[in-house]
FINUZA-596242 format. One line per field, with one value per residue: residue number from 1; chain; z negated, y negated, x of N, C-alpha, C, O in turn. Coordinates in pm, whole numbers, plus 50000, padded with zeros to 5 digits. Layout:
keke: (NUM:...) $
pagu: (A:...) $
n_z: (Z:...) $
n_y: (Y:...) $
n_x: (X:...) $
ca_z: (Z:...) $
ca_y: (Y:...) $
ca_x: (X:...) $
c_z: (Z:...) $
c_y: (Y:...) $
c_x: (X:...) $
o_z: (Z:...) $
o_y: (Y:...) $
o_x: (X:...) $
This chain:
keke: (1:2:3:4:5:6:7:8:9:10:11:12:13:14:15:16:17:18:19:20:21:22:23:24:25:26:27:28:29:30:31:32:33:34:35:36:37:38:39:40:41:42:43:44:45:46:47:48:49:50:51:52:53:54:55:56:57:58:59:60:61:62:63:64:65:66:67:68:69:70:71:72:73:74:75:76:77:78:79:80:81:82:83:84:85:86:87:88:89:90:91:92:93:94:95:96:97:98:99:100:101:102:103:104:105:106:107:108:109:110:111:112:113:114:115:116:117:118:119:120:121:122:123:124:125:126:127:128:129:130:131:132:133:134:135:136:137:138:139:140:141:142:143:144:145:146:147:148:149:150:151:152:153:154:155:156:157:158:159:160:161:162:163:164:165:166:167:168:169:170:171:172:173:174:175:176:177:178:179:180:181:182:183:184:185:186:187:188:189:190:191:192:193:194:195:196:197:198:199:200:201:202:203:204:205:206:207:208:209:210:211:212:213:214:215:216:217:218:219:220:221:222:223:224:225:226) $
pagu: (A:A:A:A:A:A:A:A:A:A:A:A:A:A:A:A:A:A:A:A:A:A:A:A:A:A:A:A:A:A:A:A:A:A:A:A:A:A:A:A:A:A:A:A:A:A:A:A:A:A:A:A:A:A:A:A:A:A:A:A:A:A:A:A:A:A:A:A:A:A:A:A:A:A:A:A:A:A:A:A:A:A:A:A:A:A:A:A:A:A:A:A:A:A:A:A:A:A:A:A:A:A:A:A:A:A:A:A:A:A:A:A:A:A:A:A:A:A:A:A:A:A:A:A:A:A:A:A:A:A:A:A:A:A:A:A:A:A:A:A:A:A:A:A:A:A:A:A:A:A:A:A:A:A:A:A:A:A:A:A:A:A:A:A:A:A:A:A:A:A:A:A:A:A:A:A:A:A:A:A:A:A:A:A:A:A:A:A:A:A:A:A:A:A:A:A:A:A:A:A:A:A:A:A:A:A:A:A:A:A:A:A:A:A:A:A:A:A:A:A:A:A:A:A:A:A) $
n_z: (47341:47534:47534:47300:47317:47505:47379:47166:47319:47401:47191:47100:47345:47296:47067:47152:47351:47152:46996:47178:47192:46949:46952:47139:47022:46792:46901:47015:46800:46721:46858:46851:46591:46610:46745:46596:46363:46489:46484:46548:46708:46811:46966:47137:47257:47378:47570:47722:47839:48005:48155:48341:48412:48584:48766:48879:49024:49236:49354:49465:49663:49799:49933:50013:50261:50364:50543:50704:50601:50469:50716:50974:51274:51593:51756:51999:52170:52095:52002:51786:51578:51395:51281:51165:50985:50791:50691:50514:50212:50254:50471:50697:51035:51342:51583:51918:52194:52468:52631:52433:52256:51944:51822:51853:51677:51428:51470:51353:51054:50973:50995:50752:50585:50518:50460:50209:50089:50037:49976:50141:50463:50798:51111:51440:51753:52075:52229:52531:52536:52381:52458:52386:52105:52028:52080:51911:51634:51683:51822:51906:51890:51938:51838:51579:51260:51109:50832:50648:50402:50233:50417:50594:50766:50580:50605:50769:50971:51123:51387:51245:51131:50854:50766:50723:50994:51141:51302:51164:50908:50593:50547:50317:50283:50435:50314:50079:50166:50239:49983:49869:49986:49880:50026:49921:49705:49529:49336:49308:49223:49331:49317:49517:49740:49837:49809:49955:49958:50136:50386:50612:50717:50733:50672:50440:50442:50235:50033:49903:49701:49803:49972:50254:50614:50736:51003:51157:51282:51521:51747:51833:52114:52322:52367:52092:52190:52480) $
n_y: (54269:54089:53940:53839:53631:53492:53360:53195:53056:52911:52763:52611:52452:52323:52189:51999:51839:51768:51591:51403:51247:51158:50992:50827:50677:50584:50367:50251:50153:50003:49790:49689:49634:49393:49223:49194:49061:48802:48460:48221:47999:48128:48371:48184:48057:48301:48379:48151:48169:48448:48323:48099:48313:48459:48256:48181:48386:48428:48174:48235:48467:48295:48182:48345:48474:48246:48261:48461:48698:48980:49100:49311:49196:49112:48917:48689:48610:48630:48392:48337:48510:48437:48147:48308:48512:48312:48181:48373:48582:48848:49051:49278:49392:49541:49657:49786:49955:49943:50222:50406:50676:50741:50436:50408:50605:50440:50192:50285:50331:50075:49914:49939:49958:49671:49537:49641:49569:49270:49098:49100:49034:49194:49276:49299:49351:49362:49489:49428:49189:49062:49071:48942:48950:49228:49294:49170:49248:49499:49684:49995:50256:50283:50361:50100:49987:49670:49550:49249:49058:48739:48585:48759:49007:49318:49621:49888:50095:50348:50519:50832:50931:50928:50963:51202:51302:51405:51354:51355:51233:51095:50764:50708:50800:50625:50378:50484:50466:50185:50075:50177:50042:49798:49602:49562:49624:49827:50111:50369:50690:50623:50787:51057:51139:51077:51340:51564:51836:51862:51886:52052:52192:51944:51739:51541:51258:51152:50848:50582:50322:49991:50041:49964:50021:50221:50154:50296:50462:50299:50387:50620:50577:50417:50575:50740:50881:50863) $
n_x: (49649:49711:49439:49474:49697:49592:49387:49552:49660:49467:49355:49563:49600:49319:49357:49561:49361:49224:49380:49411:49192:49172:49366:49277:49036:49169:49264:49101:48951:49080:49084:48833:48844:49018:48867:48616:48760:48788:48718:48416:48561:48809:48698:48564:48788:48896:48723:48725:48956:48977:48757:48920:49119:48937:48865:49101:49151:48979:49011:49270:49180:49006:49167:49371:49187:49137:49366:49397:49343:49258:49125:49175:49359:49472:49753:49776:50066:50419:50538:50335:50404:50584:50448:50250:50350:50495:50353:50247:50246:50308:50306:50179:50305:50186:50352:50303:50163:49930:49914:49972:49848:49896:49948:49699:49565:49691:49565:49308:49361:49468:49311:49135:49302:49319:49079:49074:49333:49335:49594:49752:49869:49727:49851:49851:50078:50106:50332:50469:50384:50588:50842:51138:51102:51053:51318:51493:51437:51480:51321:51243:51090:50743:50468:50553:50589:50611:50726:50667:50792:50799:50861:51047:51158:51162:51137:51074:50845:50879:50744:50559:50678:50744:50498:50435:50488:50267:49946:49774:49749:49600:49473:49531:49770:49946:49878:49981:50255:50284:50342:50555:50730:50638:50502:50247:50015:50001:49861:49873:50099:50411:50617:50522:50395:50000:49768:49937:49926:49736:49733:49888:50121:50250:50531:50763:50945:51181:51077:51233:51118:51121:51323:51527:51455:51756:51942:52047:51832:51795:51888:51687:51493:51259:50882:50722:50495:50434) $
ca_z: (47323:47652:47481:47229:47396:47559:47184:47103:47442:47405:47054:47109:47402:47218:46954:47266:47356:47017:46976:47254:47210:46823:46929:47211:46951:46696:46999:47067:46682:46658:46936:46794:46457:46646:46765:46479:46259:46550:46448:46618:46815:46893:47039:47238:47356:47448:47681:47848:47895:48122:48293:48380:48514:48703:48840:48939:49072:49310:49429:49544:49735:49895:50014:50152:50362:50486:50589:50807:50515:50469:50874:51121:51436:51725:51736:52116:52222:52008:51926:51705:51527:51332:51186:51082:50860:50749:50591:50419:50147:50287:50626:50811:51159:51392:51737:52004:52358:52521:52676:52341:52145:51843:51829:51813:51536:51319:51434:51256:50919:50924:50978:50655:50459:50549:50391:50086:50016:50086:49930:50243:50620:50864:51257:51527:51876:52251:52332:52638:52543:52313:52446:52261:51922:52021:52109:51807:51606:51736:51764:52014:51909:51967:51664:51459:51175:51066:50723:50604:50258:50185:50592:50626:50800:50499:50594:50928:50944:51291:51426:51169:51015:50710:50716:50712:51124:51193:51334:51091:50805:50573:50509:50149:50255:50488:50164:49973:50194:50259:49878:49868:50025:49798:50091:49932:49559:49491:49202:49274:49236:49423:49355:49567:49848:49798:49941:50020:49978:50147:50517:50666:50797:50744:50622:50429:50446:50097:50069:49776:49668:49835:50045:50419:50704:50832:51104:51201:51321:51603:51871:51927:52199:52400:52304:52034:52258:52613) $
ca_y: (54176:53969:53862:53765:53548:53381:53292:53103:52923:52839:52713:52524:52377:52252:52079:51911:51758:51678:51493:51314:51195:51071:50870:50711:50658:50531:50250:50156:50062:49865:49685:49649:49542:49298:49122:49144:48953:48661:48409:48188:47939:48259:48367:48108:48077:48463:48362:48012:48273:48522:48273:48092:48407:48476:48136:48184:48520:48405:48077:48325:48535:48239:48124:48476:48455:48111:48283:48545:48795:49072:49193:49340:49100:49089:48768:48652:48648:48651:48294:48348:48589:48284:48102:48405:48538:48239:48121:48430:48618:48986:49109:49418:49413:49645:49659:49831:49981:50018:50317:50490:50710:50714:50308:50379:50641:50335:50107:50294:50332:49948:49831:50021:49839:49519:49497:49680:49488:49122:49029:49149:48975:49304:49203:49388:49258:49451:49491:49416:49061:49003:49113:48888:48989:49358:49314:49064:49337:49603:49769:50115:50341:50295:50235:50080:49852:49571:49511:49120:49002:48592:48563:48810:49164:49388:49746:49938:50243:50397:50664:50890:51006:50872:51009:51343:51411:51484:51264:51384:51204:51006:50628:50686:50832:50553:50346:50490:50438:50078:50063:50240:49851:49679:49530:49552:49651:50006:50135:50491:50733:50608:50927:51177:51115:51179:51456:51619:51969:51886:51823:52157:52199:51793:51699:51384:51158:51085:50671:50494:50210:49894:50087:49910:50156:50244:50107:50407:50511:50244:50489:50663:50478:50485:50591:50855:50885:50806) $
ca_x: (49762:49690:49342:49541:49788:49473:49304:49657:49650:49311:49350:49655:49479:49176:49395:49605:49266:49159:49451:49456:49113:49162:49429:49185:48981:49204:49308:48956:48919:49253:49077:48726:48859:49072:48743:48546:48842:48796:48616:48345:48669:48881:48634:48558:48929:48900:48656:48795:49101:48907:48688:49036:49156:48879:48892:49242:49140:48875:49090:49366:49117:48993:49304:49439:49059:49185:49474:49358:49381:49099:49092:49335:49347:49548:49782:49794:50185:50534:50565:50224:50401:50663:50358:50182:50436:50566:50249:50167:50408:50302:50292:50264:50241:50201:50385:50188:50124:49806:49962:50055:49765:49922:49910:49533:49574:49728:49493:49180:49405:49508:49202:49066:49396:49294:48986:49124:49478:49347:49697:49861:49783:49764:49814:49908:50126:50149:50547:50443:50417:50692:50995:51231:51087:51095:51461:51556:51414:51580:51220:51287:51014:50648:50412:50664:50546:50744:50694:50717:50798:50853:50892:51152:51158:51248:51147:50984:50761:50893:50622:50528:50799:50737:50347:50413:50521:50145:49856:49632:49776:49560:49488:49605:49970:50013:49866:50158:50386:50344:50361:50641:50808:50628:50438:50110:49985:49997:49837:49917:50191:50515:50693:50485:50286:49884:49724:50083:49922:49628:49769:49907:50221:50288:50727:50742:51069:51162:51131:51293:51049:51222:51447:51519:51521:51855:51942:52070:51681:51732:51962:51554:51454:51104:50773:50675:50370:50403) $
c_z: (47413:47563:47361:47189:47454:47445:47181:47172:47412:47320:47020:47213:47347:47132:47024:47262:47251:46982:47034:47235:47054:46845:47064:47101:46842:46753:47008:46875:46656:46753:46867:46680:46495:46676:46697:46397:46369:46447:46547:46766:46882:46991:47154:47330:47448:47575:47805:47906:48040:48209:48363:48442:48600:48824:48950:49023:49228:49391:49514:49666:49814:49997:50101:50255:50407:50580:50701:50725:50570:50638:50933:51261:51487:51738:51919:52200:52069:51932:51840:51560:51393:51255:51115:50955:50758:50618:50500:50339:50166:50393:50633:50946:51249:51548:51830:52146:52365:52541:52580:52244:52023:51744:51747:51672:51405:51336:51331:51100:50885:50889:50882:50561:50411:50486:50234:50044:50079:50016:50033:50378:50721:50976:51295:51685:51952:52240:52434:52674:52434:52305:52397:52134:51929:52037:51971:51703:51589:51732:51878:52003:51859:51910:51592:51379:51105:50918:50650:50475:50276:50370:50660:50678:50667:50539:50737:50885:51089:51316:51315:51103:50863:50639:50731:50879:51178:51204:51279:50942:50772:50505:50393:50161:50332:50358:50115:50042:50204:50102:49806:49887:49972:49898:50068:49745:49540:49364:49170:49260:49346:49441:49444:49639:49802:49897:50012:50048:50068:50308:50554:50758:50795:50648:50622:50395:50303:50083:49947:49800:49682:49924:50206:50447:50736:50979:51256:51322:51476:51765:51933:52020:52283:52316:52195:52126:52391:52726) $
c_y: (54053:53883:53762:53635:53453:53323:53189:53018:52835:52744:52626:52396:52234:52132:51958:51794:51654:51542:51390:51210:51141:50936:50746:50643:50556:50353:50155:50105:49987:49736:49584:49536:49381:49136:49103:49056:48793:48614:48292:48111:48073:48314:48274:48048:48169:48418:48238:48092:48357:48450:48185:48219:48469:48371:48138:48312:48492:48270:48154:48398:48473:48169:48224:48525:48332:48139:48365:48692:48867:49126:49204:49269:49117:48934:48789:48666:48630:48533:48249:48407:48482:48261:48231:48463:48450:48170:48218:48534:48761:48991:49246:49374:49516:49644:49770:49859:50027:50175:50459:50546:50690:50561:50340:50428:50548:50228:50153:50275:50223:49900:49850:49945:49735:49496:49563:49574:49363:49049:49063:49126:49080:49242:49302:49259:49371:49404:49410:49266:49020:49098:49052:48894:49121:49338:49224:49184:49438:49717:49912:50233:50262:50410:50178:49952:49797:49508:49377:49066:48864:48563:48602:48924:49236:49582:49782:50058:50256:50530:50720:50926:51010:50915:51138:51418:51470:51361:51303:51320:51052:50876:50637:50719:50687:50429:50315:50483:50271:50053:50085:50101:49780:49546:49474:49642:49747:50023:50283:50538:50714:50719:51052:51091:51198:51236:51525:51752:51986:51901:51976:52136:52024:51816:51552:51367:51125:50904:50633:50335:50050:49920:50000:50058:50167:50178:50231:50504:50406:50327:50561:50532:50521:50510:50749:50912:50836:50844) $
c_x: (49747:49561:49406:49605:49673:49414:49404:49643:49604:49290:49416:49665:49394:49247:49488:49488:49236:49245:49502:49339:49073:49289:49328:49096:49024:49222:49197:48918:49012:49145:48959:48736:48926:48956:48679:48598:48836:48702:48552:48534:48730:48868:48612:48695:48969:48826:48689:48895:49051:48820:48831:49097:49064:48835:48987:49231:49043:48945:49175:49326:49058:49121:49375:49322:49088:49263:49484:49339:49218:49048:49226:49292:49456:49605:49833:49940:50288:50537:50446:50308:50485:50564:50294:50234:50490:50423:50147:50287:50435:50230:50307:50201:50304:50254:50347:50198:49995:49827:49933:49942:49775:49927:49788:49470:49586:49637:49329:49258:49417:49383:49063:49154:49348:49240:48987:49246:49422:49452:49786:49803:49854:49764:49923:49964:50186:50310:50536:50463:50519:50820:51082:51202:51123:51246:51539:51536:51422:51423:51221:51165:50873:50545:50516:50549:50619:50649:50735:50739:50858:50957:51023:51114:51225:51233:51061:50952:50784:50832:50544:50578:50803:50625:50344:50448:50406:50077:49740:49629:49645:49565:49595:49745:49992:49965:50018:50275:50437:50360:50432:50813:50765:50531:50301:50077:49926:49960:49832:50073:50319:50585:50662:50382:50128:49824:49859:49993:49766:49632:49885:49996:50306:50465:50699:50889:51067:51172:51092:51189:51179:51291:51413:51564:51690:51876:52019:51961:51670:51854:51809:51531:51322:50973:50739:50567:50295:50315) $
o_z: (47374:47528:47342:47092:47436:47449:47194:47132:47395:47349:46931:47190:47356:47128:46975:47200:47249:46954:46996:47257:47033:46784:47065:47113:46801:46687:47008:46857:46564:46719:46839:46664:46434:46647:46693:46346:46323:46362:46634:46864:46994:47085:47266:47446:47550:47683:47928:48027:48154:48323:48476:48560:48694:48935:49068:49099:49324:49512:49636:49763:49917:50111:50213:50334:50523:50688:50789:50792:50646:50660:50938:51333:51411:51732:51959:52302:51957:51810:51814:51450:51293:51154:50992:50846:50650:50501:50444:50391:50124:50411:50595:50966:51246:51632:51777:52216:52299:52471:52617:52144:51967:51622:51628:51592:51302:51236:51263:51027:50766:50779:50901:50470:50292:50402:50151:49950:50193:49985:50008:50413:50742:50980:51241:51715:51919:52246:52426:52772:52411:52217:52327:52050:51854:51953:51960:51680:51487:51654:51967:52104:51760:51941:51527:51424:51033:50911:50586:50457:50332:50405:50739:50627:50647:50497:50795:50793:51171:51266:51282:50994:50782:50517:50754:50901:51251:51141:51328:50864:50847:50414:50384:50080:50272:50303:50109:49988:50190:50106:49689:49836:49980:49856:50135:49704:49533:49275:49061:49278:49442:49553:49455:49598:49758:50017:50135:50167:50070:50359:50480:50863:50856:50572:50705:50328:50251:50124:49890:49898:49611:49981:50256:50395:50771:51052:51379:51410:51546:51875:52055:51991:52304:52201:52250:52118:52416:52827) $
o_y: (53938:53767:53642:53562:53331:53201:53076:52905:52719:52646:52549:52284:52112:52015:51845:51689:51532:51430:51309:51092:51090:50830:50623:50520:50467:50251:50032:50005:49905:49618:49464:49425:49278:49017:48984:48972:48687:48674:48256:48166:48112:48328:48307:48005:48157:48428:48239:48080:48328:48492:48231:48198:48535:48396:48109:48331:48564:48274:48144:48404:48534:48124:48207:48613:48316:48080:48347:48793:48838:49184:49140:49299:49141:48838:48879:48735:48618:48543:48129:48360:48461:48331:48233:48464:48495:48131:48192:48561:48814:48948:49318:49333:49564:49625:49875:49770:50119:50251:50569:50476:50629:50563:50316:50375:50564:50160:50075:50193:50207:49854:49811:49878:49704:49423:49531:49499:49346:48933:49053:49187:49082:49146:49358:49148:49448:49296:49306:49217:48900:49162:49134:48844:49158:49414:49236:49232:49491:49812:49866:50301:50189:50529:50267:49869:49858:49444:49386:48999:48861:48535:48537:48958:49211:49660:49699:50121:50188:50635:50648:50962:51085:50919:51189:51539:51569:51263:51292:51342:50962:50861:50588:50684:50622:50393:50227:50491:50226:49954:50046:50085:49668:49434:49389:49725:49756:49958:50330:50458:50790:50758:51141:51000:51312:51211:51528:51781:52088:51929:51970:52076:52003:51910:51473:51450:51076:50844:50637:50261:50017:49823:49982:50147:50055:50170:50235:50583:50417:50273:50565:50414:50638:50464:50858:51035:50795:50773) $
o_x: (49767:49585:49385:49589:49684:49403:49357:49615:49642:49221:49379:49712:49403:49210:49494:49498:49225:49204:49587:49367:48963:49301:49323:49098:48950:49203:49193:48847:49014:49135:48968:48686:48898:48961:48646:48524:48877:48636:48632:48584:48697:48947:48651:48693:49037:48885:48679:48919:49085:48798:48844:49125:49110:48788:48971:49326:49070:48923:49159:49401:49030:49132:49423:49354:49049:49260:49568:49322:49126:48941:49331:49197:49550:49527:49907:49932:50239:50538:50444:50281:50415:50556:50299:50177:50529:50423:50040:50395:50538:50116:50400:50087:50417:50165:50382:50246:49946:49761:49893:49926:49685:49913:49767:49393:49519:49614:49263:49202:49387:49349:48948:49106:49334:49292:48902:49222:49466:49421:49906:49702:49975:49688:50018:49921:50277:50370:50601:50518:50507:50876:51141:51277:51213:51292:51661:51646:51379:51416:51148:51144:50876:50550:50572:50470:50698:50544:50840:50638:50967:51071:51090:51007:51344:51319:50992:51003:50722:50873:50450:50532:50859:50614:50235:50441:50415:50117:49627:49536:49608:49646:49708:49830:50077:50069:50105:50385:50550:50434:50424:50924:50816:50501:50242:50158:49804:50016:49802:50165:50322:50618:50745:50311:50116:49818:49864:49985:49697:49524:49983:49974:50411:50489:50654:50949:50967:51271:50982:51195:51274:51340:51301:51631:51726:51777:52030:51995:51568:51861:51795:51551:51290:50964:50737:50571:50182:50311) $
């Protein structure tokens, strides 16, 4: 009876597949036929189209490399921090103590972003030297990352909390999380963190795509990692 029950599966299965892979099929000839009915101009419009967008694709990319885009750097004191944001439409930066291990943890993950999201200018800044931003800011725990959209603060990543509560979490959750603010161009799953089951013993914060922190989160005070 069980063998049974496995035949139907199996069978019901197979025709799942099948049918998923006649309608790929059916898609890729809508497309084909679509190009074959061009004719010679059409064609040649198809193509001014895509070299125009790869034009426009490659201008953009030089301009967020003018910008400081594509590396994580260190911006010198607070009143750096003004121009930096202001002249680019996505920020994260990272506020910092020598002191603080966990800092260092975020600096290997950023500096793996960076050169992945060149639509997003990563930079990091010591507390140490910008006490009137940390305090304008209301920034109290140590890593925090201040997330910038159109030269505004819209969202913070305070410690870990958000990466699962463990220092073993990887690039790709903190990835999805800044993607999660919209800080940076996610092309995975917003609803579930990746690699959830892969990270042992890790608790992830549920975070609504867009959502600002609470402000509620700024009574912690001090270092996650002193």
């Amino acid at each position: 009876m069980a063998s049974q029950s496995m035949e139907i599966m199996a069978k019901a299965l197979e025709q799942q597949v099948l049918q998923s892979a006649r309608m790929v099929e059916e898609q890729l000839d809508k497309e084909l036929g679509k190009l074959e009915r061009m004719d010679d101009d059409e064609m040649e419009k198809l193509k001014e189209r895509r070299m125009e967008a790869l034009k426009k694709s490659q201008k953009q990319k030089q301009e967020w490399l003018s910008k400081g885009h594509g590396e994580y750097k260190e911006i010198p004191s607070e009143k750096d921090f003004f121009p930096e944001v202001k002249e680019s439409n996505r920020v994260v930066c990272h506020f910092y103590r020598d002191s603080t291990f966990r800092c260092k943890i975020l600096d290997k993950h950023l500096g793996i972003l960076a050169k992945k999201h060149l639509e997003t200018k990563f930079i990091k800044l010591n507390v140490e030297k910008a006490p009137f931003l940390t305090d304008r800011l209301r920034i109290k725990v140590i890593p925090t990352l201040a997330l910038v959209k159109d030269g505004k603060t819209k969202d913070y990543v305070v410690g870990f909390t958000d990466l699962g509560n463990t220092d073993e979490f990887t690039t790709e959750v903190l990835e999805w999380r800044l993607g999660c603010s919209d800080v940076i161009n996610y092309s995975g799953n917003l609803m579930e963190p990746p690699t959830l089951t892969q990270i042992s013993g890790s608790k992830f914060t549920k975070v609504e795509k867009k959502t600002i922190r609470g402000r509620g989160h700024d009574s912690d005070s001090g270092s996650e990692d002193d």
